[in-house]
C-alpha positions as CSV (number, residue, x, y, z in Angstrom):
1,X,132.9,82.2,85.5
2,X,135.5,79.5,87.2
3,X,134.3,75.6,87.4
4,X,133.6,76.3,91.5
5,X,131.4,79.2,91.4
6,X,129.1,77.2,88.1
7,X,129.1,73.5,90.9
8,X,127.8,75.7,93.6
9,X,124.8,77.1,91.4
10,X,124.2,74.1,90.2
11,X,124.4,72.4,93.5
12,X,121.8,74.9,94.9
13,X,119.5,74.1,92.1
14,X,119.7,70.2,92.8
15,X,119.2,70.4,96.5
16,X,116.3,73.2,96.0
17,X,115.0,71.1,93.4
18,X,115.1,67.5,95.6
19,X,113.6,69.4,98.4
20,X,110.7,70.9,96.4
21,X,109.6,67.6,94.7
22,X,110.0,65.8,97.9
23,X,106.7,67.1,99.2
24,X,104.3,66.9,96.1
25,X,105.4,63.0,95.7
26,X,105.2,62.5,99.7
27,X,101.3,64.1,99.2
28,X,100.6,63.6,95.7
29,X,98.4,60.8,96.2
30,X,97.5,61.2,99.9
31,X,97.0,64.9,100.2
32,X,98.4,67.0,102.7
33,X,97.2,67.0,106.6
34,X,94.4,69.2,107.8
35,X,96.4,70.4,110.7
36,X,99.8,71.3,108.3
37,X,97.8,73.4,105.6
38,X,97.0,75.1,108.7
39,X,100.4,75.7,110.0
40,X,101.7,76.3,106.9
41,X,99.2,79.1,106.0
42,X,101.1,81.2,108.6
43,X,104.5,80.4,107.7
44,X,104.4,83.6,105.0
45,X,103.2,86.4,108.3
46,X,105.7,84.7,110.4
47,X,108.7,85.2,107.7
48,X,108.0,88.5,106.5
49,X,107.3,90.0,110.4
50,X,110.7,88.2,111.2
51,X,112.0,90.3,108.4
52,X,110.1,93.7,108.9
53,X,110.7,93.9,112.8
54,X,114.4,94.7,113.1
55,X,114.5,96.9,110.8
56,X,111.4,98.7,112.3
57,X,113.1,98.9,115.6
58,X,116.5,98.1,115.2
59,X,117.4,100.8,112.6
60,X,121.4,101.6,113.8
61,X,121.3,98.4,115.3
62,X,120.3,99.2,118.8
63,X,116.7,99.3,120.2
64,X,115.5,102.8,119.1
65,X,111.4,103.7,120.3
66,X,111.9,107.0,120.2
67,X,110.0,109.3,117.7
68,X,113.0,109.9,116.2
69,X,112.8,106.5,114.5
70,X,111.3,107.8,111.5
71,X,111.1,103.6,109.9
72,X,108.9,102.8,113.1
73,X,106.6,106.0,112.9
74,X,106.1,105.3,109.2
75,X,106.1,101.6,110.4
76,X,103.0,102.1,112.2
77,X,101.3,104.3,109.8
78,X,101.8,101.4,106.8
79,X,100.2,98.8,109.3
80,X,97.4,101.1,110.3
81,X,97.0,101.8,106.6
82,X,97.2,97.7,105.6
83,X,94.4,97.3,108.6
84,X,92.1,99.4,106.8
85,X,92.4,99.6,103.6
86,X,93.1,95.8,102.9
87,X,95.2,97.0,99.8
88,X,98.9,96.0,99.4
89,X,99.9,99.3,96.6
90,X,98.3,102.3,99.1
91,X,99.9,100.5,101.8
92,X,103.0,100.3,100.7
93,X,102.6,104.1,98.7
94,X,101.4,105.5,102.1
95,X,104.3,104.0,104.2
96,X,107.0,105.1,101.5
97,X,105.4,109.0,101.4
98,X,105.8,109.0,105.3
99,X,109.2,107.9,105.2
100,X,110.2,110.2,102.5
101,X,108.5,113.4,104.6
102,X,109.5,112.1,107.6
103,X,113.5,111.8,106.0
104,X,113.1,115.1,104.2
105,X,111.1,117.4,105.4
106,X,110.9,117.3,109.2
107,X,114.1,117.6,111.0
108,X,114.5,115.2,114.1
């Protein structure tokens, strides 16, 4: 590894590491706000749905709501699956089997 590539890790470990110890000694003795534990509990749903999304509906890169988009159909089946069951593994088991039927077995 060159001396350029081993500053920029370290750099990224020093600015992740300022920026995580900034908050616990800005409300280590104070506590954080009522209204930001709030806002922050959301912050999680907001990141991953940002992530999720696109590649739900924008699987070649152009809108696609067609049944043909077998990630939405199987999409919608993993979030009707996480509504009811409440259980992250058959979610996430139940959405990869669709895919992989929907992929390998049925032609669209």
């Amino acid at each position: 590894m060159n001396l350029k590539l081993i500053s920029i890790v370290l750099g990224m470990a020093v600015a992740t590491y300022i920026t995580r110890i900034g908050s616990q000694v800005l409300f280590a003795s104070a506590g954080m706000p009522e209204w930001m534990e709030r806002w922050l509990k959301h912050v999680p749903t907001a990141f991953l749905t940002a992530l999720i999304v696109p590649a739900l509906l924008l699987p070649d890169g152009h809108l696609d709501l067609s049944l043909g988009n077998s990630y939405l159909l199987a999409g919608v089946v993993a979030a009707f699956t996480a509504y009811k069951t409440r259980n992250v593994l058959t979610t996430i088991l139940v959405g990869m089997a669709v895919i992989i039927i929907l992929n390998r077995f049925l032609p669209f």
